[in-house]
Wavefront OBJ file of the C-alpha trace (Angstrom):
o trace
v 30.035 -23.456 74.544
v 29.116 -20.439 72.276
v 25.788 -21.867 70.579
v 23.023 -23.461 72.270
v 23.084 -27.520 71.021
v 19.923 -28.911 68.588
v 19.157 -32.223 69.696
v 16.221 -34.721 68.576
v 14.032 -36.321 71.131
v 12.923 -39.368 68.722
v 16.643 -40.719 69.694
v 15.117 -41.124 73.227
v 12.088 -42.268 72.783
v 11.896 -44.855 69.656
v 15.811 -45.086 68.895
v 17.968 -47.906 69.268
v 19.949 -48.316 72.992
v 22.916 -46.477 71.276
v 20.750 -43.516 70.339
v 19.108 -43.036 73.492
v 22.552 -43.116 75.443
v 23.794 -40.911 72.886
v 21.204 -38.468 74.077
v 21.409 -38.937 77.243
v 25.233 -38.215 76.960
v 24.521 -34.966 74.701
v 21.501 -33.901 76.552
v 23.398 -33.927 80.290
v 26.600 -32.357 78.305
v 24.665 -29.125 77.605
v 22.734 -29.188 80.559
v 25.915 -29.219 82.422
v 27.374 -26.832 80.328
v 25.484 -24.083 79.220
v 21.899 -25.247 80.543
v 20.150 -24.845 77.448
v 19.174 -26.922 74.115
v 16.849 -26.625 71.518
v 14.911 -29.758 71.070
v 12.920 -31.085 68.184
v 10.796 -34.636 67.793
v 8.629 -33.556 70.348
v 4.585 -33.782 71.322
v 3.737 -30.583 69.742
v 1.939 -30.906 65.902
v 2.104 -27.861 63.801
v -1.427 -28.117 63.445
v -1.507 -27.426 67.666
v 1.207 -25.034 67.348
v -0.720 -22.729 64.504
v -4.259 -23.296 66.463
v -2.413 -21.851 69.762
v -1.049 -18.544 68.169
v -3.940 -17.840 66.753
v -5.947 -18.340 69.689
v -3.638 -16.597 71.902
v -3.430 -13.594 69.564
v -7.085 -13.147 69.943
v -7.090 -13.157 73.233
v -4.521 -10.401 73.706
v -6.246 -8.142 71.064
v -9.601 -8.520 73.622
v -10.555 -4.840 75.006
v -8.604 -3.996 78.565
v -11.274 -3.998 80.720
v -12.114 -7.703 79.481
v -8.795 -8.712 80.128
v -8.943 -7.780 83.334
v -12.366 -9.516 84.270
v -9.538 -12.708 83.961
v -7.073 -10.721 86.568
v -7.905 -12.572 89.792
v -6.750 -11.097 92.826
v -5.595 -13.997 95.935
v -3.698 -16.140 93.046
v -0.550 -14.643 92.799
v -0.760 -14.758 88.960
v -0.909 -18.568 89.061
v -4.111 -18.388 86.219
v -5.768 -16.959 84.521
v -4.385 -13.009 83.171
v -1.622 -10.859 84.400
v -1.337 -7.241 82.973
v 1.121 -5.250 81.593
v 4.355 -4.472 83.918
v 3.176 -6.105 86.461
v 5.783 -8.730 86.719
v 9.387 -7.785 87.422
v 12.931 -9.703 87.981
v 13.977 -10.661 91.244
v 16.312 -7.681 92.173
v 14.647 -4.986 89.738
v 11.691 -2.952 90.253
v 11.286 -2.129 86.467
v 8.153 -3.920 85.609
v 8.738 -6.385 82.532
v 7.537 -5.023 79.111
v 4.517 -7.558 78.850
v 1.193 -9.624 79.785
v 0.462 -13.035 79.753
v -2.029 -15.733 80.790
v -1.581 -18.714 82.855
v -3.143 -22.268 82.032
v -2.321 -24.538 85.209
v -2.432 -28.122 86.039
v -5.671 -30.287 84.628
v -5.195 -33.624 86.565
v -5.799 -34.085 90.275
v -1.858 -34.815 92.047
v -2.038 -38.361 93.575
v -0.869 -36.867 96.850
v -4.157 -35.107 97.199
v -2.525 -31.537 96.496
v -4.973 -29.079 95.470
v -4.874 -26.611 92.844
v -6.567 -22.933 91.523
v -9.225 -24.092 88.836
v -8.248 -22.723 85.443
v -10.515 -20.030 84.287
v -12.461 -20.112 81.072
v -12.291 -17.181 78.673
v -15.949 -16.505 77.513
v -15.850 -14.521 75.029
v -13.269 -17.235 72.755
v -14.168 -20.577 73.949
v -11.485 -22.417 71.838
v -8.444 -20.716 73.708
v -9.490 -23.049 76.721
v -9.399 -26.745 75.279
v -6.354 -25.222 72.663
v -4.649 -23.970 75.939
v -5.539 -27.509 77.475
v -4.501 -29.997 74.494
v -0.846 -27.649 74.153
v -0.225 -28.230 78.244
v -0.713 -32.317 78.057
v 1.389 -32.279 75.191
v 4.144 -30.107 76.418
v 4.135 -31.933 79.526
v 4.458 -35.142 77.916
v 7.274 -33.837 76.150
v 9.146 -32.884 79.469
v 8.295 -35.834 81.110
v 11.064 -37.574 78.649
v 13.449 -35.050 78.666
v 13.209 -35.565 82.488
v 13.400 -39.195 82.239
v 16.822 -38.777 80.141
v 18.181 -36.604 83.228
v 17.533 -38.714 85.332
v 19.862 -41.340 83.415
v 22.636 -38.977 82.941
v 22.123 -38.024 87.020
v 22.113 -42.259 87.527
v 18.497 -42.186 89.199
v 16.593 -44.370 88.263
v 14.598 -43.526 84.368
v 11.570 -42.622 86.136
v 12.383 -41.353 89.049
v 10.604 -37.945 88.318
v 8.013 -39.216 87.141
v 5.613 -38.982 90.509
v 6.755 -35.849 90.877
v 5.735 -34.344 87.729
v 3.028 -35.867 87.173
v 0.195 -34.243 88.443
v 3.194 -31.328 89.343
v 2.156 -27.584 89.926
v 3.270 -27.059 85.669
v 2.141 -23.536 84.024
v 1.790 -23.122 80.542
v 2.066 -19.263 80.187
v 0.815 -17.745 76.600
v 3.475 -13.825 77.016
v 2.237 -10.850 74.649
v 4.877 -8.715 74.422
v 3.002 -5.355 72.883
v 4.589 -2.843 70.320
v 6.833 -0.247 72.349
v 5.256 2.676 71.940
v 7.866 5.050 73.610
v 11.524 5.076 74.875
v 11.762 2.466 78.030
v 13.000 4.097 81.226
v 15.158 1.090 82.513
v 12.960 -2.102 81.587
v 13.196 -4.632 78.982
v 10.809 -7.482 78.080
v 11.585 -9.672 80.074
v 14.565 -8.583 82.750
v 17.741 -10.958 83.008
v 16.299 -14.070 85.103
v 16.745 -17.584 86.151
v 13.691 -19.936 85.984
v 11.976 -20.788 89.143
v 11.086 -24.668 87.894
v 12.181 -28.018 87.397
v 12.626 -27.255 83.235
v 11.190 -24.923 81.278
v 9.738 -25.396 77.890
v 9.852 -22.272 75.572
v 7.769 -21.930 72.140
v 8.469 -19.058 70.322
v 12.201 -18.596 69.853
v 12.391 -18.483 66.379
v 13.415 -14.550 65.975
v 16.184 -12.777 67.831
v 14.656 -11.371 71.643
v 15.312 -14.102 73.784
v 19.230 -14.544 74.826
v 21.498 -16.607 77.538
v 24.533 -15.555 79.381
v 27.453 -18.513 78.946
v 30.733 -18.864 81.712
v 32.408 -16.281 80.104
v 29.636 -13.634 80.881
v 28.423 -13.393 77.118
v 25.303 -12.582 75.893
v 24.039 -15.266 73.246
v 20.983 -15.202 70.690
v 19.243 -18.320 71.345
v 17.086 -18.859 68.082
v 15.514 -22.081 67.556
v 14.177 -23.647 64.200
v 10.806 -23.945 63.618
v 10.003 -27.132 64.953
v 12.102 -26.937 67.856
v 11.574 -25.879 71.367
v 13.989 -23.985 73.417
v 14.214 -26.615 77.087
v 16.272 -24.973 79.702
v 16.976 -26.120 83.785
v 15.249 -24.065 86.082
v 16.825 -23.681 89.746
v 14.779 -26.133 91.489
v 16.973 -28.616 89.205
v 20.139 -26.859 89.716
v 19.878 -27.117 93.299
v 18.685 -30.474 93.323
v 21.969 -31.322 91.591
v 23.835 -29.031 93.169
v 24.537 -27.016 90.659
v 25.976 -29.718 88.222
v 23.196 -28.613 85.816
v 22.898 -24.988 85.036
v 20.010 -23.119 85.448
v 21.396 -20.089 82.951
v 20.665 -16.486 83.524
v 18.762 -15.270 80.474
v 16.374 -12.163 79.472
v 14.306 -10.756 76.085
v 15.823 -8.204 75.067
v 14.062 -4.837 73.451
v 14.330 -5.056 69.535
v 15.912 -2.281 67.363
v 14.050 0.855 67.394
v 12.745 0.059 63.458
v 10.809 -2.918 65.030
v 9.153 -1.412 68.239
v 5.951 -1.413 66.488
v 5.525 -4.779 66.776
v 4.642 -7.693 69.005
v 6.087 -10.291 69.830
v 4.791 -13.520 71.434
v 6.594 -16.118 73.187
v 4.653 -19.353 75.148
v 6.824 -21.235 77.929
v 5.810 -24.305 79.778
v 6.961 -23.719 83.569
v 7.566 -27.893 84.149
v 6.566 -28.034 88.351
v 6.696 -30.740 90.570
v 4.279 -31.329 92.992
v 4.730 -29.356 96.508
v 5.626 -31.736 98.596
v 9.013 -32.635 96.491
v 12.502 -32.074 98.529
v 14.748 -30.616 96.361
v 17.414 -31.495 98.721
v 20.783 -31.939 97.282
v 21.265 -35.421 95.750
v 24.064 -36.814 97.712
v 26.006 -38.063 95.015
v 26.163 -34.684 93.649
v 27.817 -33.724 96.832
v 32.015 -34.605 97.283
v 35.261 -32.774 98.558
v 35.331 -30.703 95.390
v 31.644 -29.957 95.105
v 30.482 -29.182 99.285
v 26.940 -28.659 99.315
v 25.576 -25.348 98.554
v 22.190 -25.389 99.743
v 19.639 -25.407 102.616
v 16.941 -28.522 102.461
v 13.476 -27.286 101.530
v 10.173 -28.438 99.746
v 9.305 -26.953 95.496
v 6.647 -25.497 97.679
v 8.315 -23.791 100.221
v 10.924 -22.550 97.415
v 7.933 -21.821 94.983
v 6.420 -19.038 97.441
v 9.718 -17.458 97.864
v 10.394 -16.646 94.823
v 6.600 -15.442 94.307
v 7.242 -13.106 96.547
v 10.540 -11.920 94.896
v 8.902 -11.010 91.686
v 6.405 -8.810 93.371
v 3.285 -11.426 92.545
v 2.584 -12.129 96.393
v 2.928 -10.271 99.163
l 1 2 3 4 5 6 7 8 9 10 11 12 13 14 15 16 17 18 19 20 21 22 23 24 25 26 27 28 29 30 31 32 33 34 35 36 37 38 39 40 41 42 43 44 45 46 47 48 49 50 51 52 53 54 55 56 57 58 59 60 61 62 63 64 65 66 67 68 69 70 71 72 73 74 75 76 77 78 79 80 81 82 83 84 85 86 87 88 89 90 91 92 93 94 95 96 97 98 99 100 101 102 103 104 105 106 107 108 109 110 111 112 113 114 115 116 117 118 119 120 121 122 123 124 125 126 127 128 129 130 131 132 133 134 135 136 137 138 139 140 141 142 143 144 145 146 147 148 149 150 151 152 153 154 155 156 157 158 159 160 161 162 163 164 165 166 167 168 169 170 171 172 173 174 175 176 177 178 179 180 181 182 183 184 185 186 187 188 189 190 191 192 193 194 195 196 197 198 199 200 201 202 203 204 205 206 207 208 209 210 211 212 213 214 215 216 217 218 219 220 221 222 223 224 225 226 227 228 229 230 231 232 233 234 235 236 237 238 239 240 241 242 243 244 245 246 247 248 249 250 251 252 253 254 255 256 257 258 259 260 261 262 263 264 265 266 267 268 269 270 271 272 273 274 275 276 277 278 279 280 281 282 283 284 285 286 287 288 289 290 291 292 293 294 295 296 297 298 299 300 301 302 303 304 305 306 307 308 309 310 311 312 313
């Protein structure tokens, strides 16, 4: 698969049985394949979508040192502001050419999981309930992408929905600023695999963000304007045992003529809820497919890999 696959979501959701199977079918073909698809007919309005950028534009352009005030040390990164470089790739020590913001999870988990309290920007009170109103809809929006996996997977429709809902999700506004001199080694965003369940990515519209397919090629991954870019994270990909791809992918560094600008990019990191096994579903396990990994709780994983990228200790 050279091209990453453009797929409707109002063929799940209010289509007729043959269109949601069709999606199903389509949906677990990329997934399988390449591990990414772009993805219109979702929760987002264009209304939302213009409200967020603006908001999160004015938040970036906020002094340093008030920035910072929303840097809170203890949380790992999980909300609120994390600044420039501070962020790196598991395996590189390069920190990533940007800064970002983390909204977290607004609903108390029925397990009785407890969560960081979002913080509240004072000085623009309108990023908060934007921020809020763009996470419930995003996370609508992968609930039913999740409910089609679990189709194409034969679990039950719902069967991620307790797990999601409620889940450990970030929504997480990146600012990547105008390169101002030659990089010694780092890029935007380093080549990576998710650390989620799915991902949800607004802002692929111009060139930056690319995927590696099964041959080892770079592609562009550029999605229309009323799409969003939904990839499998590695929580998934283990929980299926690798039968859908979570893809290595990075932002790349634009041409030199373009340094002097920004770019922004705002992914929704879809999380279950701690206590989740992602052990390996046992009917993705058979002679040709042994299983490939060790049991362990989104929790357990999720502090891992925290630790990988340098945002715990």
């Amino acid at each position: 698969m050279n091209h990453i696959p453009s797929l409707d979501l109002r063929k799940f959701i209010s289509g007729n049985d043959r269109d949601r199977q069709q999606f199903v079918a389509d949906l677990g073909k990329a997934y399988e394949e390449i591990g990414f698809v772009s993805i219109s007919g979702h929760f987002l309005s264009p209304s939302l979508i213009d409200k967020l950028y603006s908001q999160i534009k004015a938040f970036f352009d906020l002094p340093e040192d008030v920035k910072k005030k929303y840097e809170i040390e203890g949380l790992g990164g999980q909300r609120g502001y994390t600044s420039f470089g501070k962020e790196h790739a598991k395996g590189r020590k390069e920190g990533d050419l940007k800064e970002f913001w983390h909204f977290g999870q607004y609903d108390k988990p029925e397990n009785g999981e407890v969560y960081p309290e979002n913080i509240e920007v004072d000085e623009i009170p309108d990023f908060n309930a934007v921020g809020k109103e763009t996470y419930k809809a995003l996370e609508k929006t992968g609930v039913f992408v999740l409910r089609a996996l679990a189709l194409h997977l034969h679990l039950d429709e719902y069967y991620y929905d307790p797990f999601v809902k409620g889940g450990n999700s970030i929504l997480r506004p990146i600012h990547y600023p105008p390169i101002t001199e030659e990089p010694k080694d780092a890029v935007r965003a380093a080549a990576h695999g998710d650390i989620n369940l799915i991902t949800l990515l607004m802002g692929a519209q111009g060139r930056g963000l690319q995927v590696k397919n099964h041959k080892g090629e770079w592609l562009d991954a550029i999605a229309e304007a009323d799409e969003l870019v939904i990839n499998v994270g590695d929580m998934l990909s283990r929980h299926t045992n690798n039968k859908l791809k979570s893809t290595i992918h990075r932002v790349v560094n634009p041409p030199k003529e373009l340094w002097g600008n920004s770019r922004y990019s705002i992914p929704f990191f879809m999380h279950p809820v701690s206590s989740m096994k992602l052990d390996v579903l046992p009917h993705c396990i058979d002679k040709e497919h042994p299983k490939l990994y060790d049991d362990i709780t989104a929790g357990a994983f999720l502090e891992e890999r925290l630790r990988d990228l340098g945002l715990k200790k």
